[in-house]
C-alpha positions as CSV (number, residue, x, y, z in Angstrom):
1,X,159.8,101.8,65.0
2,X,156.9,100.6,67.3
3,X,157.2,101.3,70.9
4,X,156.0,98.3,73.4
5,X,153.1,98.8,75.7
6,X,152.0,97.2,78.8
7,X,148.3,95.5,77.9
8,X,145.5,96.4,80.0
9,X,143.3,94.0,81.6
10,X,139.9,94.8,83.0
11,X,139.3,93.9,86.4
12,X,137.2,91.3,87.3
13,X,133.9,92.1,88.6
14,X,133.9,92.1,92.5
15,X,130.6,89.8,93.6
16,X,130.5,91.2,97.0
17,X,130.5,95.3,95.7
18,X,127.5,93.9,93.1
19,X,125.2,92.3,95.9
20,X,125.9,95.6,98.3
21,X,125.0,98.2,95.2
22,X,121.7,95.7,94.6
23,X,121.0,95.9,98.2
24,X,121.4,99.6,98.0
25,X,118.9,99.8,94.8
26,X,116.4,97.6,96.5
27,X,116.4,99.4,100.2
28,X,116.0,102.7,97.9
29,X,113.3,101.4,95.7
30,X,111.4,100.1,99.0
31,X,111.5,103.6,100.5
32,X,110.7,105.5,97.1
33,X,107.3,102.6,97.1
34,X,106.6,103.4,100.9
35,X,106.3,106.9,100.4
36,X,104.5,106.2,97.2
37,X,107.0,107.7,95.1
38,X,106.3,104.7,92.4
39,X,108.3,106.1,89.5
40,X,111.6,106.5,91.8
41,X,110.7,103.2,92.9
42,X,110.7,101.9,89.8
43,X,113.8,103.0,88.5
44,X,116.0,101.6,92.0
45,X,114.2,98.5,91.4
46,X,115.4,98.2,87.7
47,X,119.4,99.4,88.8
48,X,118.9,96.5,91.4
49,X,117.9,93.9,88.3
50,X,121.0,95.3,86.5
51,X,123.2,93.2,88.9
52,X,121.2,91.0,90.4
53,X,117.6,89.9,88.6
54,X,115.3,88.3,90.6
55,X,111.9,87.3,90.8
56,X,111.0,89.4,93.9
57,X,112.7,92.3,91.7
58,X,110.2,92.0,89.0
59,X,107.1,91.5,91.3
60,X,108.1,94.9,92.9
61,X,108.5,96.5,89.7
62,X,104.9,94.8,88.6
63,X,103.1,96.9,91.7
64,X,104.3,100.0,91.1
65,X,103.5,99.9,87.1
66,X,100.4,98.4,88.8
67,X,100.2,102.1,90.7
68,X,101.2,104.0,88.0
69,X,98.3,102.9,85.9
70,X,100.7,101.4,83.4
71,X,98.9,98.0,82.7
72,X,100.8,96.9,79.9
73,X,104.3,97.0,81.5
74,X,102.6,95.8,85.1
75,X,101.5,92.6,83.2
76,X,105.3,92.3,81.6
77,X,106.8,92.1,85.1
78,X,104.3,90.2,86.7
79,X,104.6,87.5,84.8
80,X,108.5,87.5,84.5
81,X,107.7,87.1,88.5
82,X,105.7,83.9,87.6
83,X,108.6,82.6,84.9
84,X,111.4,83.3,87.1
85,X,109.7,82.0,90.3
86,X,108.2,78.6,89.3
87,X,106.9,77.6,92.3
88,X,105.5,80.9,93.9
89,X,102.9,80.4,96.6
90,X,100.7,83.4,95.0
91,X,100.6,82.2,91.3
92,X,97.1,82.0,91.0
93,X,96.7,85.6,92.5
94,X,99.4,87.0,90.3
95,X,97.5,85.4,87.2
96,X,94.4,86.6,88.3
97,X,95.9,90.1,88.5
98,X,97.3,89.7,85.4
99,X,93.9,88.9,83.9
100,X,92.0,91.7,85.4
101,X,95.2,94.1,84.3
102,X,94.6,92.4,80.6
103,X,91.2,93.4,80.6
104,X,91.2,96.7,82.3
105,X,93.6,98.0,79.3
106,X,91.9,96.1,76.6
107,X,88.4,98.2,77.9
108,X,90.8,101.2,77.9
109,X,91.8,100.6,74.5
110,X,88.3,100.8,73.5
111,X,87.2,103.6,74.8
112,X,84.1,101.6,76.6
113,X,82.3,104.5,78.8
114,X,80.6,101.5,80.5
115,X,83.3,99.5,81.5
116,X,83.8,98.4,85.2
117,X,86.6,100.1,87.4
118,X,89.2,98.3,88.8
119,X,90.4,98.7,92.6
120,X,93.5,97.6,94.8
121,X,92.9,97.3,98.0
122,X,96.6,97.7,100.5
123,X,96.0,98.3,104.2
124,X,98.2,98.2,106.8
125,X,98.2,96.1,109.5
126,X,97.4,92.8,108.1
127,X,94.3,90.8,109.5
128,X,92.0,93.7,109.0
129,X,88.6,93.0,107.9
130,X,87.6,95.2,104.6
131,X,84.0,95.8,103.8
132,X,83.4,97.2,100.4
133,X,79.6,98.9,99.9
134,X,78.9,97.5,103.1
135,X,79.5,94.0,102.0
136,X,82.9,91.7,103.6
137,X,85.3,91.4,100.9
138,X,88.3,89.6,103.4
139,X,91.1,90.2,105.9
140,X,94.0,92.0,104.8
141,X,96.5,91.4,102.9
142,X,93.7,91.4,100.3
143,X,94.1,89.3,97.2
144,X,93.8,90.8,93.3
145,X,91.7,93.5,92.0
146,X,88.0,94.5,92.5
147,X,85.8,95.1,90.0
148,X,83.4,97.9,90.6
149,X,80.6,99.9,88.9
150,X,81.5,103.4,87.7
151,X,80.8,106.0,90.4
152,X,81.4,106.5,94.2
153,X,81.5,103.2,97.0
154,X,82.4,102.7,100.1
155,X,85.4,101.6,101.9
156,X,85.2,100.7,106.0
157,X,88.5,99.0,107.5
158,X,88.1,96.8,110.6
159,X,91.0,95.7,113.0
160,X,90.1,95.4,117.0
161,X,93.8,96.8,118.0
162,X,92.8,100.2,115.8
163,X,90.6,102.8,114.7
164,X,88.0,102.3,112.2
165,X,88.5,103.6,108.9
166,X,85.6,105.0,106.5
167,X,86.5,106.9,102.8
168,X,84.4,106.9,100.2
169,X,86.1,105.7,96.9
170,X,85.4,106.6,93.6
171,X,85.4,104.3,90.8
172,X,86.2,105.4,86.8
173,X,85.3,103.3,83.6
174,X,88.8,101.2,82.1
175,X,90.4,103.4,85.3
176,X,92.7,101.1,88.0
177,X,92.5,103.0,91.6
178,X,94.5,102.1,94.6
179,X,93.2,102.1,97.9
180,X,96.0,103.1,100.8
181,X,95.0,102.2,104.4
182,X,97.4,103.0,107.4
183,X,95.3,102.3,110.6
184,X,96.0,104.2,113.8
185,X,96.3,102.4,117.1
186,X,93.7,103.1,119.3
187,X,96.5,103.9,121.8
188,X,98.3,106.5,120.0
189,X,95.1,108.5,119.2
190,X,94.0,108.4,122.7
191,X,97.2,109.2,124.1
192,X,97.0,112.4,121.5
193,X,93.7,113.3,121.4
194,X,93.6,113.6,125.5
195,X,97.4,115.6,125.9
196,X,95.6,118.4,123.8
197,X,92.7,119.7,126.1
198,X,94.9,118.8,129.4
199,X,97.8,120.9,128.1
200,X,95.4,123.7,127.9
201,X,94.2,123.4,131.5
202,X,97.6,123.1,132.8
203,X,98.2,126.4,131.2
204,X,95.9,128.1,132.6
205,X,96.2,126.6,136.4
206,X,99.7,127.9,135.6
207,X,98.8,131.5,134.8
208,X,96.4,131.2,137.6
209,X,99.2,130.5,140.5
210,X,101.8,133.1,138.8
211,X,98.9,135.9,139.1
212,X,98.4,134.6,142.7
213,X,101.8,134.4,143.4
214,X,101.6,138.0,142.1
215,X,99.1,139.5,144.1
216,X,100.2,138.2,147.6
217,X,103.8,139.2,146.8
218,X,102.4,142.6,146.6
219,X,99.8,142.3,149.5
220,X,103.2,141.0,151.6
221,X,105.2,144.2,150.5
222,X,102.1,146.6,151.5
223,X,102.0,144.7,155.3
224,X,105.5,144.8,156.1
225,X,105.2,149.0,155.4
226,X,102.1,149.0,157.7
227,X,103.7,147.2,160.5
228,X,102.6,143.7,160.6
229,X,105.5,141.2,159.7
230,X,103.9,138.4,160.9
231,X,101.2,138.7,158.2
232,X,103.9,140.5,155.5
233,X,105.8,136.9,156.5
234,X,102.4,134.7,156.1
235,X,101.8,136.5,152.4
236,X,105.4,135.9,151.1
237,X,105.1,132.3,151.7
238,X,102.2,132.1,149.9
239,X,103.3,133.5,146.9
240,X,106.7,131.8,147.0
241,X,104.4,128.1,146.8
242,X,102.1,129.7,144.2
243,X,105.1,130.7,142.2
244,X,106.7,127.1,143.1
245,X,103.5,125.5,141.7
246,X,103.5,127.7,138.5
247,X,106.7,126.6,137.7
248,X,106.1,123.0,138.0
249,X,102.7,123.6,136.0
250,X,104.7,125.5,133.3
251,X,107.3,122.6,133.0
252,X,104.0,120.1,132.5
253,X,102.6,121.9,130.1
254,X,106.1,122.0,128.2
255,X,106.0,117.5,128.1
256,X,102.2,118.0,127.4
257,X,103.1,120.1,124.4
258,X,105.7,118.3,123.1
259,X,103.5,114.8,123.5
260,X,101.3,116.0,121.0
């Protein structure tokens, strides 16, 4: 005797759900990349491809094995990016990275103590000018990889809307090093570097008037028990405007502080 079922059918895939999740992965990659958390970044990138592949997915994925120091699988993705995204406007960039990634793990592979380092170069803003021992190497965002001798160079970073940047960088055999750059707006730093020392003034004018205010509260009390109320009167009002005015320096010190 066989009892009768009801089949089950599996539910078709809903496209909307599969672009949000992908949206999702990406906006969580880009964060975990941001805060150079490349490995995270990585794997949200990957869960993204899993419903939606895309070129832009693999170029992402490319940079942070790129970061990671994992040139085989950086060259993998990169040129996925270049198969999936025929007519990219940075081909001949990505190939040239992909060449300098080639031989960067090939010298690795040998063990050559005199192979070149390799550097990457991000800085934020864009249009920065990047000088590399001294010598112009472009504007950001800079292009490829830079070759370098083994041992320590110099990195300055120009933009007229920030502060310079100086770091010293130091270059290994077969090694890839990333450079990160974040500029500060001259603004900003001046705004901060000056709320500092006039906080600390404010203090102490503050501390000044509430001693003040102190001393002719007292010197009022010790009048009006000698007899002159005119002067007792005369004393109190100044220490009510000192203590008025240490109030108001108190409160300004309390914005100073917190503008910092």
């Amino acid at each position: 005797m066989f009892a009768a079922s009801q089949p089950a059918f599996a539910q078709a895939p809903d496209p909307a759900r599969g672009v949000a999740g992908a949206r999702t992965h990406f906006e969580a990659g880009a964060g975990h990349y941001a805060g150079r958390r490349f490995r995270e970044a990585i794997r949200e990138f990957q869960r993204a491809a899993e419903t939606m592949p895309s070129a832009e997915l693999w170029f992402n994925i490319a940079r942070a094995h790129e970061a990671l120091g994992e040139h085989a699988q950086a060259v993998e993705h990169y040129e996925l990016y270049l198969r999936d995204h025929v007519d990219a406007p940075d081909a001949q960039e990505v190939r040239e990275r992909i060449d300098g990634l080639r031989r960067l793990g090939e010298r690795a592979a040998r063990g050559d103590e005199r192979a070149q380092g390799m550097l990457r170069i991000d800085v934020q803003p864009d249009g920065a000018t990047v000088m590399l021992d001294g010598r112009s190497v472009g504007t950001s965002p800079l292009p490829g990889l830079f070759e370098l001798t083994p041992g320590r160079h110099s990195l300055r970073v120009h933009h007229p809307a920030y502060l310079p940047f100086r770091a010293a960088v130091d270059a290994r055999p077969g090694v890839l090093t990333a450079a990160y750059v974040d500029l500060t707006p001259r603004d900003e730093r001046a705004s901060t570097a000056s709320a500092g020392p006039l906080k600390w003034v404010v203090v102490s004018l503050a501390g000044a008037a509430l001693i003040g205010s102190g001393t002719f509260g007292a010197l009022a009390i010790a009048s009006d028990r000698d007899g002159d109320p005119s002067q007792a009167r005369d004393q109190a009002r100044v220490s009510d405007a000192l203590l008025g005015g240490a109030l108001v320096l108190g409160i300004t010190a309390l914005v100073l502080h917190h503008a910092e």
